[in-house]
C-alpha positions in Angstrom: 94.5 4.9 86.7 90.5 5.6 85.1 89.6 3.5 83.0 89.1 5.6 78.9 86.0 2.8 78.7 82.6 4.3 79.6 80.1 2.1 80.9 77.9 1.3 78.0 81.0 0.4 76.0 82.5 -1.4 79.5 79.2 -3.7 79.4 79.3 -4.3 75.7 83.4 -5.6 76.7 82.1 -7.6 79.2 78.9 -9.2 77.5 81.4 -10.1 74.4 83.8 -11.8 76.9 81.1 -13.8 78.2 79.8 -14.6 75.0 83.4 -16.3 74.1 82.5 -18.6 77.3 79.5 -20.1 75.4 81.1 -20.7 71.9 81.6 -23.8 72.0 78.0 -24.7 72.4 76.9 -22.4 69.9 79.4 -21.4 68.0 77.6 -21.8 64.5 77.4 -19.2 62.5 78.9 -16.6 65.5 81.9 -13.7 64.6 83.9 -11.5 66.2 85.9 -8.3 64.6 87.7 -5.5 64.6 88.3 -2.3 63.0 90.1 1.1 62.6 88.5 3.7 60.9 89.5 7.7 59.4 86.7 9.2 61.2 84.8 12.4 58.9 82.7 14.7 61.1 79.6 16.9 59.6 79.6 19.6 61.7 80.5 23.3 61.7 80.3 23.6 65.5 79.5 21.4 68.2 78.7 22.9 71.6 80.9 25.5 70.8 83.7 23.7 69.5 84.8 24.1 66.1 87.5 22.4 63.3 88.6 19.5 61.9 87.7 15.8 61.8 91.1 14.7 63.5 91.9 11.7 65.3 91.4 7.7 65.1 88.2 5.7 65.3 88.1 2.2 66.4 85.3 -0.6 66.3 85.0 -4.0 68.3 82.3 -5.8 67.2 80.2 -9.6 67.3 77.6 -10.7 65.2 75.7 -13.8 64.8 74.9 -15.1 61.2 71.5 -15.9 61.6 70.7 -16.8 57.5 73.2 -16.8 54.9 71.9 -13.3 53.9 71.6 -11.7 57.6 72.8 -11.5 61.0 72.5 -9.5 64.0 75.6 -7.4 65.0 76.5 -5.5 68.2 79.2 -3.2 68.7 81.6 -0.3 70.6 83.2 1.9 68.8 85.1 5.6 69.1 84.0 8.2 66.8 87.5 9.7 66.4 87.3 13.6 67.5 86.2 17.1 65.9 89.5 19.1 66.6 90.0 22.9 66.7 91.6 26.1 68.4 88.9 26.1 70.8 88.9 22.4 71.8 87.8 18.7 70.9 84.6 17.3 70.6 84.5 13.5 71.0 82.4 10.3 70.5 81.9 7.0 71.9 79.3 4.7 72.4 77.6 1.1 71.5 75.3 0.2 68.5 72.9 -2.5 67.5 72.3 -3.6 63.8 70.5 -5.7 61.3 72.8 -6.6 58.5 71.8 -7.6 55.3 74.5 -10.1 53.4 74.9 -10.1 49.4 77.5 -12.7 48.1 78.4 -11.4 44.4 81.5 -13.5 43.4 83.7 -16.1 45.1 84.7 -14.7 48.6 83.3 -11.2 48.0 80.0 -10.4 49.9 78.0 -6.7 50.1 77.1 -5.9 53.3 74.1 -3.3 54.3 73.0 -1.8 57.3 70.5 -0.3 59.3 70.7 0.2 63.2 70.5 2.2 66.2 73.4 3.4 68.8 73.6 5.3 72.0 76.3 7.7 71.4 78.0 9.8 74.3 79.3 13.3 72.8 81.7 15.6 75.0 82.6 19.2 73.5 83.6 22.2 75.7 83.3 20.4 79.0 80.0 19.4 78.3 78.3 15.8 77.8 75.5 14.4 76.1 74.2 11.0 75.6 71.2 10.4 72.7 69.8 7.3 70.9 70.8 7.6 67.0 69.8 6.0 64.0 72.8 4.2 62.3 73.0 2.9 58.5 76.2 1.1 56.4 77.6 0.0 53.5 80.4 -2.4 53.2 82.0 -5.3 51.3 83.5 -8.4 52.9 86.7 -10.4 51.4 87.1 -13.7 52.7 90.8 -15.3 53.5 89.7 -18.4 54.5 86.4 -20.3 56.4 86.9 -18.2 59.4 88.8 -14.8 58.1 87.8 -12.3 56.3 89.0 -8.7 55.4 86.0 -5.8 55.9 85.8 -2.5 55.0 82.8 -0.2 55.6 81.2 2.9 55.4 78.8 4.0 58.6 77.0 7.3 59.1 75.8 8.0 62.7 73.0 10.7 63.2 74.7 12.1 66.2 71.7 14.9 67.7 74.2 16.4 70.9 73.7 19.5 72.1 70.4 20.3 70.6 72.0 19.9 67.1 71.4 17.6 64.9 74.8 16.2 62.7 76.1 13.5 60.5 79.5 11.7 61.5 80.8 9.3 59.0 83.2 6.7 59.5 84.9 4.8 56.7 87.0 1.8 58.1 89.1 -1.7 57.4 89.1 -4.7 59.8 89.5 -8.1 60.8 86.5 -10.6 61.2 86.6 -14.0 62.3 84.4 -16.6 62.7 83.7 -19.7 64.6 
């Protein structure tokens, strides 16, 4: 059975796994999450392929809190699909970003971000892989110390196919920390 994991988002499994290994030793101010998302796609045609934004999108994530107004996160994620007659266009890849941290009442904090991804596109039998600016908005709830419910907004500049197009992706999640 193949594997539905491509190998940037394989390594970015595998680099969080053994991350979890060294928690204990630095475990300060470290997080882990996860999201789904209603994936919106920019784009009258990609490669050919034309429709609707259709599908699931889906987010793994870590972070390390680095000040109590940033951190550093790193992520996979699934872009959901662009679904039509003529086919599906999909994206998946990994991202990197600074996140800026506002906390504006009692378990509420802003979130803001800027960030870069490699994003793998496929659309009428095609591939193409590109380097993409990323940015973010979100706000955080915290359950308790170590949970918190987050939803975000993310646009991804996906340039595939010689076109350039936005992909937004609005989602809720889980975050813990240690």
């Amino acid at each position: 059975m193949k594997s539905k994991l491509n190998n940037p988002a394989r390594l970015a499994l595998v680099a969080a796994l053994a991350s979890a290994a060294a928690l204990p030793a630095m475990a300060e101010g470290l997080y882990v999450g996860g999201s789904v998302a209603k994936p919106d796609w920019n784009a009258n045609s990609i490669n050919g392929v034309s429709g609707d934004s259709s599908g699931t999108g889906l987010k793994v994530y870590g972070g390390w809190q680095l000040h109590p107004n940033f951190a550093v996160e790193a992520s996979a994620f699934r872009l959901g699909r662009l679904s039509g007659s003529n086919g599906d266009a999909k994206a998946d890849g990994v991202g990197l970003d600074a996140v800026g941290m506002l906390p504006f009442a009692t378990d509420w904090t802003a979130l803001a971000k800027l960030g870069v991804a490699s994003v793998k596109t496929r659309a009428g039998g095609d591939d193409d892989r590109s380097t993409v600016p990323k940015v973010g908005l979100g706000v955080q709830y915290n359950l308790s110390q170590t949970m918190a419910i987050r939803g975000e907004w993310e646009r991804y500049r996906l340039d595939a196919f010689d076109r350039k197009s936005n992909t937004d992706q609005y989602s809720i999640g889980l975050n813990v920390s240690f």
